[in-house]
N, C-alpha and C positions, 0 to 999 in steps of 0.2 A: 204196591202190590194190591191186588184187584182181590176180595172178598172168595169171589169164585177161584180166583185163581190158586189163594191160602188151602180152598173147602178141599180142590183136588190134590193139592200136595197132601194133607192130611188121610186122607184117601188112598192114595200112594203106597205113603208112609206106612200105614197098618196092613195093605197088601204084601207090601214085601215084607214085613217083618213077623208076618201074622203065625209062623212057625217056628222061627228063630232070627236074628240078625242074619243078611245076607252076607257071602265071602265074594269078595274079589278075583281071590285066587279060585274058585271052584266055578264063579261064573266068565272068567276068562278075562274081567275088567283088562282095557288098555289103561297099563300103568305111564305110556308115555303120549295119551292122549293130548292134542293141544301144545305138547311139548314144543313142537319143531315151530311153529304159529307164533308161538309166540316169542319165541327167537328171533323169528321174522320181522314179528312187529316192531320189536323194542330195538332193532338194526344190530345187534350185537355190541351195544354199548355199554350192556350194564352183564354182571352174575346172575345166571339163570338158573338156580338148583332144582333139579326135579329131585323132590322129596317123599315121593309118592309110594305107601308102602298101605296094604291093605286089611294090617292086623289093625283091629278094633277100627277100619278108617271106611269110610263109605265116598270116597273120593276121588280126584288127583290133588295133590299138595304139591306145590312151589314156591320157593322163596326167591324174589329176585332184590337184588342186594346193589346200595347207592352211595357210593363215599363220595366225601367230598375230596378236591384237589390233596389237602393236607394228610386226607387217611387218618383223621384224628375223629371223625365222625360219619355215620354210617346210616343208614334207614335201609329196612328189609319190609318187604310186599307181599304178606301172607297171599299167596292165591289157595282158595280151595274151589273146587269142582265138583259138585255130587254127580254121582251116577244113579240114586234116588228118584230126582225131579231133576230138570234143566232150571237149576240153581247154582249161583255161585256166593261166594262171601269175601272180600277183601281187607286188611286192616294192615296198616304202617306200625313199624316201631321205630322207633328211634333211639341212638343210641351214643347219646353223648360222650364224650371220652373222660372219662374216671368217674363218672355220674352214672344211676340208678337209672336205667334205661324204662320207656313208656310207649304205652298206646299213644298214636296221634288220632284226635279224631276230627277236628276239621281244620285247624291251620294247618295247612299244606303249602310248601310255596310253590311258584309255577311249573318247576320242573316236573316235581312230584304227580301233580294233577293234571300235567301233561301225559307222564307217562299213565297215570290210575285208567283216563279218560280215554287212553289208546286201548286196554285190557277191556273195561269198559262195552266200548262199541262193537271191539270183537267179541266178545262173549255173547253181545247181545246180538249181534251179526245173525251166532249161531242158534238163536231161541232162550237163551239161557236169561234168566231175571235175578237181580240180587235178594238176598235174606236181607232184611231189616234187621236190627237188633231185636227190636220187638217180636218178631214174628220165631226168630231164631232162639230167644229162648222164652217161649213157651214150653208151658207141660204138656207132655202127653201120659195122663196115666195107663193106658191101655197097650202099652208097647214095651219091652222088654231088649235090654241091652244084655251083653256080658258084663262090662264094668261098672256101668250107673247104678244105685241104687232104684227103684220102682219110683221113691219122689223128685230124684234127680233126672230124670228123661225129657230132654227139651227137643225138640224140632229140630236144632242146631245140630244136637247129638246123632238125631240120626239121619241125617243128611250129609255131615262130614266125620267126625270122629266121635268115638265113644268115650272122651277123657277132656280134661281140661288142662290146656299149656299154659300158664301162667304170663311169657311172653312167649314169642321168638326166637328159636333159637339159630345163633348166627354158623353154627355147625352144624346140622339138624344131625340127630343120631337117637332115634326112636329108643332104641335100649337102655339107654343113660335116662330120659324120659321115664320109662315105665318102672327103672329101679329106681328112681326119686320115688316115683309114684308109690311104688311096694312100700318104702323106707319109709312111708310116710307115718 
């Protein structure tokens, strides 16, 4: 990611926010953006969850979901999409059977990175550039979330969600989410 390219999403970023967090639902966001695309791409081989829901999220969310033969293990493909900037962000979980499931961050085996590198090129097809981890969670002190506190506001946050999911989840259900989140 190109220096200028950071300065205008930062830029962006305090435009739209510069009164409040924007809504999805009151700007009309397509919740099924990209959806059918990428169905396309992936040939209908794999689970394709549109998980896309607009409270606290500044995005589209998808999880596309990889067992293996056995069904004894599993990897899910966070996709997220801002509607922000033409960004996106991808991360694997994995999820072993009776084992404490994890981020993958670069052993991938070929499958995997066949399919990432297909998401990938589309995304990029369409303008869209990845968030770095670095880049995604930086501060912004000058911008204002609902759920973040004022030192918690990262780039990340507000370009796809305003919360942090710990992993993946292989059922996605936002509500169950947010009452962990309360509960906490």
């Amino acid at each position: 990611m190109t220096e200028q390219l950071y300065t205008t999403w930062i830029a962006e970023i305090r435009r739209q926010f510069q009164t409040a967090p924007p809504s999805g639902w009151e700007l009309h966001w397509d919740a099924d953006r990209f959806y059918d695309d990428l169905k396309e791409i992936l040939g209908g081989n794999y689970k394709l969850c549109n998980c896309t829901n607009f409270d606290y999220s500044f995005c589209n969310s998808y999880e596309l979901t990889v067992e293996n033969k056995n069904g004894n293990e599993k990897w899910i493909l966070a996709i997220k999409v801002s509607f922000i900037v033409d960004a996106y962000s991808l991360h694997w979980t994995y999820y072993p059977r009776n084992k404490q499931a994890y981020v993958l961050m670069d052993q991938k085996d070929a499958q995997l990175q066949n399919i990432e590198d297909k998401i990938v090129s589309f995304l990029g097809s369409k303008g869209f550039s990845d968030v770095s981890h670095k880049v995604y969670n930086m501060k912004l002190e000058d911008v204002s979330l609902e759920l973040s506190d004022p030192d918690e506001v990262t780039v990340g946050k507000c370009l796809f969600d305003d919360f942090e999911c710990p992993i993946t989840f292989p059922h996605w259900n936002r509500n169950k989410i947010f009452q962990m989140i309360n509960n906490q």
